[in-house]
Structure formats: C-alpha cells, structure tokens
C-alpha positions in Angstrom: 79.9 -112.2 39.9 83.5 -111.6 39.0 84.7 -109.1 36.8 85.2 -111.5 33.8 81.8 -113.0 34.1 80.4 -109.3 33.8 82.8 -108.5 30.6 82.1 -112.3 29.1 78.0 -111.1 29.0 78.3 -107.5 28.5 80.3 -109.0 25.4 77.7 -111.8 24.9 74.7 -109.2 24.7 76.3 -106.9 22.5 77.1 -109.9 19.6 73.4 -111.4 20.2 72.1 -107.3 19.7 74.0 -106.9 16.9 73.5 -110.3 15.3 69.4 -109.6 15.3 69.1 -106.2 14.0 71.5 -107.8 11.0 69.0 -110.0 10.7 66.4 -107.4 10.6 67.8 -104.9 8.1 68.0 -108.5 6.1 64.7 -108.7 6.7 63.9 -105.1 5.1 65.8 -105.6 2.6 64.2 -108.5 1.1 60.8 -107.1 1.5 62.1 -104.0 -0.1 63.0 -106.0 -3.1 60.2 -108.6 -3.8 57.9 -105.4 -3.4 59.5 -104.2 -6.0 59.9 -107.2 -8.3 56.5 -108.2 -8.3 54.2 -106.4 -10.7 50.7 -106.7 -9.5 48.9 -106.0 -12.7 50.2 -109.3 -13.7 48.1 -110.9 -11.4 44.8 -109.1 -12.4 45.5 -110.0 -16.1 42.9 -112.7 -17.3 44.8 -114.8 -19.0 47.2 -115.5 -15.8 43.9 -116.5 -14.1 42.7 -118.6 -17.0 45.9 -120.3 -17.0 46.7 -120.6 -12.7 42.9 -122.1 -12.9 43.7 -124.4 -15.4 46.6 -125.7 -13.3 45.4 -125.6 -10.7 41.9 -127.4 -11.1 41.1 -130.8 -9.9 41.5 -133.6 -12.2 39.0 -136.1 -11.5 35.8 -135.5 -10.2 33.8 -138.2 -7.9 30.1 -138.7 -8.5 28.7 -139.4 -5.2 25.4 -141.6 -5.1 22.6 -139.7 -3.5 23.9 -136.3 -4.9 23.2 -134.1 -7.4 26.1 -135.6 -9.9 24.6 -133.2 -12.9 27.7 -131.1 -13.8 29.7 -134.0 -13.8 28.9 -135.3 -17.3 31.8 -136.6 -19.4 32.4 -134.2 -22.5 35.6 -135.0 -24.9 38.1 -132.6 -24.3 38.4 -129.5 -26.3 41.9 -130.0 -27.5 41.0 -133.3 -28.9 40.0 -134.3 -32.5 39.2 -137.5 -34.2 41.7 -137.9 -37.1 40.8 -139.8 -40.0 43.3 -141.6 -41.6 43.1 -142.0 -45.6 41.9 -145.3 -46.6 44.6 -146.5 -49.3 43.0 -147.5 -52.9 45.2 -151.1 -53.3 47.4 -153.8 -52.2 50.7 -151.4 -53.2 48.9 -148.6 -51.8 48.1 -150.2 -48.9 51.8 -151.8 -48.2 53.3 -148.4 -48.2 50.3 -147.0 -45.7 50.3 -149.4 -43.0 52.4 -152.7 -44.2 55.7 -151.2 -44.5 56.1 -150.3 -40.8 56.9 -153.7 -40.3 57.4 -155.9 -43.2 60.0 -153.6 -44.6 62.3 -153.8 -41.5 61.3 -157.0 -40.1 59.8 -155.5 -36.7 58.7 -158.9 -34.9 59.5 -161.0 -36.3 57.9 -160.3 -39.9 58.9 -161.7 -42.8 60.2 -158.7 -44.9 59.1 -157.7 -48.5 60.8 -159.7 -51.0 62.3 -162.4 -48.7 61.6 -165.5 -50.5 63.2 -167.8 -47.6 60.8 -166.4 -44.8 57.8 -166.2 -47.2 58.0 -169.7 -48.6 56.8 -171.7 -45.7 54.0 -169.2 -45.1 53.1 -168.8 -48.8 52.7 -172.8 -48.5 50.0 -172.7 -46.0 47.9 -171.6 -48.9 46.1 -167.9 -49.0 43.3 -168.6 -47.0 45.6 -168.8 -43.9 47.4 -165.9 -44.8 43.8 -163.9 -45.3 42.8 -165.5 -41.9 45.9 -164.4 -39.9 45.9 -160.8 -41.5 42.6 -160.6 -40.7 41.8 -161.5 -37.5 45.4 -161.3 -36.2 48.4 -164.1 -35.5 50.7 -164.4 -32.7 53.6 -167.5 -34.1 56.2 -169.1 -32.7 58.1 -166.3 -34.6 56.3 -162.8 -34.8 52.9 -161.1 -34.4 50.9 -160.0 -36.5 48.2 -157.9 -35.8 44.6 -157.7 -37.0 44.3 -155.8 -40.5 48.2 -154.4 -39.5 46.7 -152.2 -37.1 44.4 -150.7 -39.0 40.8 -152.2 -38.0 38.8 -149.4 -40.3 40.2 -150.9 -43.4 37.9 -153.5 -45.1 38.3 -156.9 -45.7 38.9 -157.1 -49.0 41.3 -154.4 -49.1 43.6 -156.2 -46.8 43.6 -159.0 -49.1 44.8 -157.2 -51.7 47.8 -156.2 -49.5 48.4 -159.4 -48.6 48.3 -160.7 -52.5 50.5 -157.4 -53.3 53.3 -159.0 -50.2 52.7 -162.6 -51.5 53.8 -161.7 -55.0 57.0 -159.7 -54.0 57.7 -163.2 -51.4 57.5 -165.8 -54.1 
C-alpha cells in the first residue's frame, strides 16, 4: 500500500470512530432524558388504567357457535339514556314542537305557514288527504313529508289538530 492509501484509512477510521461514539453519547442522552420525563406513578394511577383499557378494548365481540357465548350478552350502554320528548297539548302547540322545522322555512319542499298559493291546491284535496299524508307519510312530485313530522309517538288525533292549526293559517 502506498503512503496515501495508509493516510486516506487511518483518516477514514478515525471519522467512522468518531462519528459512532457521537452517536452514542446521543444515545445517553436521550435515555437520560425520557428517564427523567416520565413519571412512573402516573402509570400505576387507576384512573390511567381505566381509561388505556377503555381505549384500548375490542369493540365487537364474535359469538362463536359451539362456545360458551355467555358473557357476550348485549346490555345498552351506560352513557346512554332514553329521552322523552314532551308531547305538545294542541295544533299551535304542536306546530311550534315539531311542524315548524319545516313548514316555517320551506325545507323540502313544504308549503310554509301562511302561504296561501302553496296551500290552496293541497287544501283542495279535502282534509282527509291531508290527515292521510301527515299520517302515514307523503313523498310528491314536490316535497316529503314524513309520517306524524317525525314524531311517531304522537297520536293521531293530535296530528290532526296540527294539521287543522296549518290549514287555517294556509287558507
């Protein structure tokens, strides 16, 4: 070997020695810091458990046929409640309850409170139609209207009364 191939690695090995205990001391010096950015009594707290399991758990369960499928029965979750919304006493009542949303802005296509023009071809169909389509529900060539407004627990003849409260503001 010549004298500059000696130099070129003597120079070589000294760069590669000095570029891995760089690395090491980088190596230290991280460990150095996440041990002390890390506080292990957070880890043993209970509510970081309740909360990693939470995350962490599976959510769906498969019943396998031919297994014992016992603790997989279906309970409502906890964080759920039924909410009973308040039954309106009248037709007035009722419009501002559950009519409004869309026959005081026209939302598909429904003829709005007080508009005599859109009411008067409906109002013509007589108030059996009307009952029938607020009832049971109506999709037309120009809107949708859906059975009792939305609002299935209301009874029958309270829906009526909504529609005689609309019919009166529409003629």
């Amino acid at each position: 070997m010549s004298k500059h191939d000696t130099h070129f690695l003597n120079t070589f090995s000294v760069i590669i020695g000095l570029l891995i205990v760089v690395a090491i001391m980088i190596l230290a010096f991280a460990r150095v810091v996440a041990g002390r950015t890390q506080i292990p009594e957070t880890y043993a707290d209970p509510k970081y458990v309740d909360a990693v399991a939470d995350r962490t758990a599976p959510f769906v369960h498969v019943a396998v046929a031919g297994k014992d499928n016992s603790a997989l029965k279906i309970e409502a979750p906890a964080q759920l409640e039924t909410i009973a919304l308040a039954v309106p006493a009248d037709g007035p009542a009722l419009y501002d309850a559950v009519c409004k949303t869309c026959h005081a802005t026209g939302l598909v296509g429904s003829p709005k409170l007080g508009d005599h023009t859109a009411w008067a071809p409906r109002i013509a169909q007589g108030k059996a139609m009307l009952y029938e389509h607020a009832l049971k529900g109506y999709a037309g060539k120009v809107g949708v209207m859906p059975a009792k407004g939305g609002r299935t627990d209301l009874s029958d003849e309270l829906v009526k009364q909504g529609v005689d409260y609309l019919v009166s503001k529409g003629q």
